[in-house]
N, C-alpha and C positions, 0 to 999 in steps of 0.2 A: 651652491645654495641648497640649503634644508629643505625637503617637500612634506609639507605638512603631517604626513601617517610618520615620518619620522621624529619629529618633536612633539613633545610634551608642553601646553600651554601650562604657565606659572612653575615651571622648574627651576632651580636654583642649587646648579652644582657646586658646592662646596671644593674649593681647591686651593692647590699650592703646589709647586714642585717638592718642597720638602718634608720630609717624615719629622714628624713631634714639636710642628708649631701650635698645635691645637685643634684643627683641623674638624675632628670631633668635636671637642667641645662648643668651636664657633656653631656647628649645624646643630645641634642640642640648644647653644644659648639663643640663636636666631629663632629656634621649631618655638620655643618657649615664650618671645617676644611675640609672634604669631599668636599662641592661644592665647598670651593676654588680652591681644585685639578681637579676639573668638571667631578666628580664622579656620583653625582646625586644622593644622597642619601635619602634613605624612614624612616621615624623616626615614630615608632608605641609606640600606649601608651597603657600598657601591665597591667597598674594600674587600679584598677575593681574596688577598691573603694574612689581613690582621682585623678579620672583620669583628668590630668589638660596640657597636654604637649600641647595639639593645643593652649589654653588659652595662655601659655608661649612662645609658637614661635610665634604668633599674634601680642604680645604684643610689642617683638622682632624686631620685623620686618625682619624677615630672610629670603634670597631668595635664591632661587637653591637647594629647600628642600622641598620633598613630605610629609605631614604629614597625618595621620592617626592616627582621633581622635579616641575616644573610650567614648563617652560622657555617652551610653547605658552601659557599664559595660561588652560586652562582654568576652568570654573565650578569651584566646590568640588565639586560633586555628581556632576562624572566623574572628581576624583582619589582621593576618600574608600576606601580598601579595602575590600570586598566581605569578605574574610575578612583574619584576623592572627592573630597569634600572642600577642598584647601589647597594652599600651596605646599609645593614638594620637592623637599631636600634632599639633594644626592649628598651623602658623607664620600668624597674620591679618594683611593688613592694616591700616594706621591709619587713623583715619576713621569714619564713622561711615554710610558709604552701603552701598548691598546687598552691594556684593565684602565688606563688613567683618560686617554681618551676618549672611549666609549662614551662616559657619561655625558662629556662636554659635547659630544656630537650629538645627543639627545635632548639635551635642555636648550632651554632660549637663553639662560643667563649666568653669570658665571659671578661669584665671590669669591675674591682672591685674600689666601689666610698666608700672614708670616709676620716672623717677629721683626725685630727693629734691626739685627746683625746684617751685615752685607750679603752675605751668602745665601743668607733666605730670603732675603729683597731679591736678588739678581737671578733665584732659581721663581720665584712669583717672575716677574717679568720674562721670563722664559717662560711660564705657563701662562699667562695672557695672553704672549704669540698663537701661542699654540690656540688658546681658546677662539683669537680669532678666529684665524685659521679654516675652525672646521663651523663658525656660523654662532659661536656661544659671545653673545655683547658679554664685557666688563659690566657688572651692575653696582659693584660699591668691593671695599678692603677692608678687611681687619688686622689690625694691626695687634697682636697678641702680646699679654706680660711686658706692657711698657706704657708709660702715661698719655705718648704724643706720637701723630704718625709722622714718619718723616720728611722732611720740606721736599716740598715737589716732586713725592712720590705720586698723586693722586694723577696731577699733570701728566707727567709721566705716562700714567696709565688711563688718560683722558676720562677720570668718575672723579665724581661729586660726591660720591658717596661715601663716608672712610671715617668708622671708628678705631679707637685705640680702646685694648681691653686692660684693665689694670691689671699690675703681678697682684693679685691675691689668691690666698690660697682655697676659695671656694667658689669660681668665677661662676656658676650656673648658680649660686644664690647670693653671693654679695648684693647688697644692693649700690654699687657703682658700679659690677661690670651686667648687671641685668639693666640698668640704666644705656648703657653704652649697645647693649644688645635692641635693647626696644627703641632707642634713637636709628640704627641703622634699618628696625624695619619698619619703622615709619615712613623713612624715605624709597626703601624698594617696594614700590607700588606694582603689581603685576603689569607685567609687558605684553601691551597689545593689540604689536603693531598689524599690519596685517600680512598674511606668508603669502608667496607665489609659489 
């Protein structure tokens, strides 16, 4: 069980077992559903060895959204904000060793990113265990560069919460996969239950 000086209320580690379902892009397009609702959200990049999330919201052009590079490779535990404003996205890691853990053992909640292929569905449900595991709930799926999540994937992973991001080629401003993005944070309302 998490003791409270360890978790971070309103975190939302962004994850997936596998490198290059999007991963990034989901915690950019979610940071950005946030300040549509004028949340103010802090998007840290938790990646030590492909740390690129400032690079991709620069690129972006995204406003109403603190970002916290990580260019040095630090540990999660010296980029995490101290205070905010908002909710706060860990961009994770793929994998399954401590860089990838770390975060999930800090947050309260975990979004699981992968595309529609079996191998990236079956390495997210290996990162779910995991997220159990160390205390991080399942809070909703993105299902990347495909129309429809997969049947009884969500079941599966016992959330309610599950968009599908469409293949298009500008997903942080299409207006269907910003739709898709602002539907999922509708429904992830900060978690607040209460810690022992």
């Amino acid at each position: 069980m998490k003791c409270e000086a360890d978790t971070l209320r309103d975190v939302l580690a962004v994850t997936g077992g596998k490198g290059g379902t999007g991963k990034t892009t989901t915690t950019l397009g979610l940071s950005a559903a946030y300040a549509r609702q004028r949340r103010r959200p802090t998007v840290v990049d938790g990646d030590r060895d492909m740390p690129n999330l400032a690079i991709t919201a620069d690129a972006a052009g995204l406003t109403g959204i603190d970002v916290v590079a990580n260019r040095d490779g630090r540990p999660i535990g010296d980029v995490l904000p101290a205070r905010r404003r908002g909710p706060v996205l860990v961009d994770c890691p793929a994998g399954a060793g401590p860089d990838a853990v770390d975060p999930l053992r800090r947050a309260d909640s975990a979004i699981l990113v992968t595309t529609h292929d079996r191998e990236s569905i079956e390495d997210a449900l290996k990162t779910a265990e995991l997220a159990r595991a160390v205390g991080a709930r399942i809070a909703g799926l993105a299902v990347t560069r495909h129309g429809t999540v997969p049947d009884g994937l969500t079941d599966t992973l016992d959330t309610d919460h599950a968009v599908a991001i469409p293949p298009v080629e500008h997903p942080l401003t299409h207006p269907d996969a910003t739709a898709a993005y602002d539907h999922l944070a509708a429904t992830l309302q900060p978690h607040r239950s209460p810690r022992k």
